[in-house]
N, C-alpha and C positions, 0 to 999 in steps of 0.2 A: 270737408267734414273731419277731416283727420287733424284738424290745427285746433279743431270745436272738444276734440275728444282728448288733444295733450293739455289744452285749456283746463278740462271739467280735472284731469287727475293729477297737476300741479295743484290746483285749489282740493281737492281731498287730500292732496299728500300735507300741504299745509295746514289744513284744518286740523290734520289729525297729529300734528306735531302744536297745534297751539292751543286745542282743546283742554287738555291738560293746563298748561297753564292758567287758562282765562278760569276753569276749574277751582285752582288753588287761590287768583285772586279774589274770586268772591265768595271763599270761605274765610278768607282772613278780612274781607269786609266788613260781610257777616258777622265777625267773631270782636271785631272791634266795635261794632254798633253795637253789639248787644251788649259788649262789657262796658260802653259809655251807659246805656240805659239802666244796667246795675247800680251804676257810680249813681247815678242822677235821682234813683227810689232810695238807693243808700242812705244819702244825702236826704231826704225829704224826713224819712224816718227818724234819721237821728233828730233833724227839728222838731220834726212832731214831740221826741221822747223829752227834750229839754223844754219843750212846751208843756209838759205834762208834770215834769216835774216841778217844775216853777208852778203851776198853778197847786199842786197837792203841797209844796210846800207853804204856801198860803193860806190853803183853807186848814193846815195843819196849826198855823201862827194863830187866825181867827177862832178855832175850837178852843185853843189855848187859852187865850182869853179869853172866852166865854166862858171856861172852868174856872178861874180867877176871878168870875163879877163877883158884885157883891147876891146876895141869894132875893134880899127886900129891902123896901124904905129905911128899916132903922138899919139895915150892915151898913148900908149905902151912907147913910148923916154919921155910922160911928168913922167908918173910911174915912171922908171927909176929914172928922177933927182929927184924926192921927196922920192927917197928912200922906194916905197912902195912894195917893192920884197924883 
């Protein structure tokens, strides 16, 4: 019994010298996963933002030109002969 009992308090003496550590490694896991998971929404967002801006700088092109038609049939035939198309 006595070899059962130096047994159990090497493994608690150990435990208690590794706990700590295993502790710290999976706070720095932890801490690395999550700041890949920042990197990674980071990363999405800024797509989305250059996605957003490319499309608003377009329908900003298109409004553009649409202040620039001609208004009716005759702007439209005088455009024409002065050549502004």
């Amino acid at each position: 019994m006595e070899a059962g009992a130096a047994v159990i308090a090497v493994l608690a003496s150990l435990w208690r010298r590794v706990l700590p550590w295993l502790t710290l490694a999976a706070a720095i896991l932890l801490f690395v996963v999550g700041a890949r998971r920042r990197g990674e929404q980071a990363g999405r967002a800024a797509e989305r933002l250059e996605k957003l801006e490319r499309t608003n700088h377009a329908r900003q092109r298109m409004l553009e030109a649409g202040a620039d038609r001609p208004r009716n049939r005759d702007d439209f035939v005088e455009r024409l002969r002065k050549g502004g198309f």
